[in-house]
C-alpha positions as CSV (number, residue, x, y, z in Angstrom):
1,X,10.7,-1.3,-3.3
2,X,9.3,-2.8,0.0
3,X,7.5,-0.6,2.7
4,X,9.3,0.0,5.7
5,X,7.4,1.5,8.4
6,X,9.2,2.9,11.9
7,X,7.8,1.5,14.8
8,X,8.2,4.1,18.1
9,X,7.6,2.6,21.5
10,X,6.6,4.1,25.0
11,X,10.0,3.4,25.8
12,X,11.6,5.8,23.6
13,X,12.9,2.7,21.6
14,X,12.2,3.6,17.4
15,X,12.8,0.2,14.5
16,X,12.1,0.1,11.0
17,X,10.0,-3.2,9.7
18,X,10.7,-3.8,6.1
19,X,7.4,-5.2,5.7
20,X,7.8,-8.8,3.7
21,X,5.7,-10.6,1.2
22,X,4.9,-13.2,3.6
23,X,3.6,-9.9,6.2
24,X,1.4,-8.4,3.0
25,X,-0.2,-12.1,2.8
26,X,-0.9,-12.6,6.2
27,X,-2.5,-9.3,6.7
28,X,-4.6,-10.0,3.4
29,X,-5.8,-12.9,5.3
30,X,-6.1,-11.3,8.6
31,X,-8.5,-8.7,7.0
32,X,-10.1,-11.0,4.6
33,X,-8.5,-8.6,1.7
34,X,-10.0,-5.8,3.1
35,X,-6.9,-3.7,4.5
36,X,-8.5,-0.3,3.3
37,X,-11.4,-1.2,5.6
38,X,-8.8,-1.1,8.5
39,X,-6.1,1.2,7.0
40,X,-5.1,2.1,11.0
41,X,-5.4,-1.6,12.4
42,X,-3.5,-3.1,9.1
43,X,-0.6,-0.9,9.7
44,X,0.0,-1.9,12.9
45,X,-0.5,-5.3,12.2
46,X,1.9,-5.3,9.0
47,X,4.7,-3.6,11.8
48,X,3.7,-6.1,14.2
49,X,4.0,-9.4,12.1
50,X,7.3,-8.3,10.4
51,X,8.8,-7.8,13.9
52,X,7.5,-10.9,15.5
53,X,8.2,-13.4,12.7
54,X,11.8,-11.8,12.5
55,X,12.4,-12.5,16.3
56,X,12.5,-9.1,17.2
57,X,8.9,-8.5,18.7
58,X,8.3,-11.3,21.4
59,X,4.8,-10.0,22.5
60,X,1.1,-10.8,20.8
61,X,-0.2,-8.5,18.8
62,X,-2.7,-6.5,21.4
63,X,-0.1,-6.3,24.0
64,X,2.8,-4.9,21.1
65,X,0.1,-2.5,20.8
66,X,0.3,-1.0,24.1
67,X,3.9,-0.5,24.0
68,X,4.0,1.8,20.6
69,X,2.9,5.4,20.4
70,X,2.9,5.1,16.4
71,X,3.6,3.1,13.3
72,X,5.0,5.9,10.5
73,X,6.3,5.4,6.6
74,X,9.7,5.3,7.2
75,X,10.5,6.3,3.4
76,X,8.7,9.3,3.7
77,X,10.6,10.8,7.0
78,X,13.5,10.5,4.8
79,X,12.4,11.6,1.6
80,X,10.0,14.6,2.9
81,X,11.2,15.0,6.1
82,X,8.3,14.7,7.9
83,X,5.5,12.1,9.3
84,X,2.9,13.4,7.2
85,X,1.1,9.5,7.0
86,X,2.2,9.4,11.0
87,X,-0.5,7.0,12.4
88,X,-0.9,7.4,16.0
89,X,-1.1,4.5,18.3
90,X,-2.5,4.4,21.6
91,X,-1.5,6.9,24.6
92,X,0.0,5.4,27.1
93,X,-1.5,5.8,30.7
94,X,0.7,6.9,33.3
95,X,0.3,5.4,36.9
């Protein structure tokens, strides 16, 4: 079964990312294999990539960054009911 993760944004706006095969390689080579070195960062990126190769995240990676609050397993809200592997993004700053 593919990962899906559940991307929330600042806006209020929530998507699932089935993460693809092509995603998985990309981040391998992003991290140079060494995702569990950047657990946080590869998670986000592995949202980011499936969404932006898919045509439904326009913006680079560092600026998609500013507009999530987190990146969560989507299987395991709906098989545990909860975000125990939640993985918080950035705060957004308020004006």
């Amino acid at each position: 079964m593919a990962l899906r993760l559940r991307v929330s944004y600042v806006n209020g706006e929530i998507t699932d990312a089935v993460v693809s095969p092509m995603a998985q390689v990309a981040a391998e080579r992003h991290f140079k294999g060494k995702l569990d070195d950047h657990r946080v960062e590869a998670s986000y990126f592995l949202a980011w990539y499936t969404l932006h190769r898919s045509g439904n995240e326009a913006a680079d990676f560092e600026p998609f960054l500013d507009s999530i609050t987190e990146v969560v397993d989507a299987d395991d809200i709906e098989n545990n009911g909860d975000d125990g592997d939640a993985i918080e993004g950035p705060t957004p700053s308020t004006p």
